[in-house]
N, C-alpha and C positions, 0 to 999 in steps of 0.2 A: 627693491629688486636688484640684483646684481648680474651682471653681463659677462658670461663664462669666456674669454677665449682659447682659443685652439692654436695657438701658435705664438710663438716668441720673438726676440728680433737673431736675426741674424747676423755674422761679422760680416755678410754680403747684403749689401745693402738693395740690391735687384731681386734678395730673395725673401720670401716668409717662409721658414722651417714651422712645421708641425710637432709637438711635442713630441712626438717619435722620432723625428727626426728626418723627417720625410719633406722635400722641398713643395710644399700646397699652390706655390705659382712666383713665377721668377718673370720682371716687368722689365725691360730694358728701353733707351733710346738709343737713337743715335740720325745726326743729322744724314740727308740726302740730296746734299747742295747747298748753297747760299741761303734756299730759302724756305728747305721743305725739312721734316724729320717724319721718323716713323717711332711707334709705339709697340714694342712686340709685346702682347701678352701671350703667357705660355703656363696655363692653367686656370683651375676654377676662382673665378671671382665673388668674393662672399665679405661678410664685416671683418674678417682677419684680412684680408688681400688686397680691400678696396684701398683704406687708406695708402699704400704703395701707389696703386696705379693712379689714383689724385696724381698725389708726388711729382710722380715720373710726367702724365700729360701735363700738370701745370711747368713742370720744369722745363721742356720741348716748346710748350707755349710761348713761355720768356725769351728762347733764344731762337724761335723759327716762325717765322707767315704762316706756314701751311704744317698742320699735324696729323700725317695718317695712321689713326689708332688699330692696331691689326689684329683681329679677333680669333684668326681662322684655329689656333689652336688651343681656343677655350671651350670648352664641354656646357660650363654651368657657369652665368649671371645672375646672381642675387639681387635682392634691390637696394643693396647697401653700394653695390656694381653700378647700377642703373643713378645712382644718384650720383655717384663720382664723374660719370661718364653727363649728367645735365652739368653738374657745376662748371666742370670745364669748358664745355659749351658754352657758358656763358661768360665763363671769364673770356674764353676765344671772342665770343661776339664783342663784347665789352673795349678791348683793346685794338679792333680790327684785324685780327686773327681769323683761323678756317679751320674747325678739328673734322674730319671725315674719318670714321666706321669701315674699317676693309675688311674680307676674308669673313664678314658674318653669318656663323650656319644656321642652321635652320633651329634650334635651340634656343641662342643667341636672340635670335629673331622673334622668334615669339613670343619671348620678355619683353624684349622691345616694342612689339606690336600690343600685347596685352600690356603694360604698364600706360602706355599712347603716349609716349616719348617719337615715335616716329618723326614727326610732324616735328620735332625739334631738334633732334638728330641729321647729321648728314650721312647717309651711308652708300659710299661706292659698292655698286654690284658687277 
């Protein structure tokens, strides 16, 4: 079986372009003090996007205590999403690290609750 995807690399490396051309979801960090950073995603997370957002929270992990991963402008979590979003969790527990869940809407949410990641997750409401 072979595994189709929907997108390419980009020379912007925060972004996944869509064989159209159309940016499918752009991951940013950026520290917020000595000791904290945040995670902006800004789009749908699915097996083209997840590897990025891995990336980006393992790379925030490395260089910050505390990582707030920010959801409020994603629509749709897939569970290629939901699995980026345990690993790094755990690599956070692992090292002594804090990943926390912000801006989770009710979508977001309900993958999380229906997959039963909750319970492993940290998410600021």
């Amino acid at each position: 079986m072979v595994a189709w995807s929907y997108a390419y690399e980009s020379c912007d490396p925060s972004a996944v372009i869509g064989f159209d051309g159309t940016v499918l979801a752009r991951i940013t960090w950026h520290a917020e003090g000595a000791e904290d950073a945040r995670v902006v995603v800004d789009g749908d997370i699915d097996r083209d996007t997840a590897p990025l957002l891995s990336d980006q929270l393992l790379a925030a992990l490395e260089h910050r205590r505390v990582v707030r991963c920010d959801l409020s402008k994603t629509g749709f979590l897939g569970a290629a999403g939901v699995g980026a979003l345990v690993r790094a969790q755990v690599a956070a527990a692992g090292s002594g690290r804090k990943l926390l869940l912000t801006g989770v809407g009710q979508a977001v949410d309900y993958v999380l609750c229906r997959c039963g990641v909750l319970g492993v997750l940290a998410v600021e409401r």
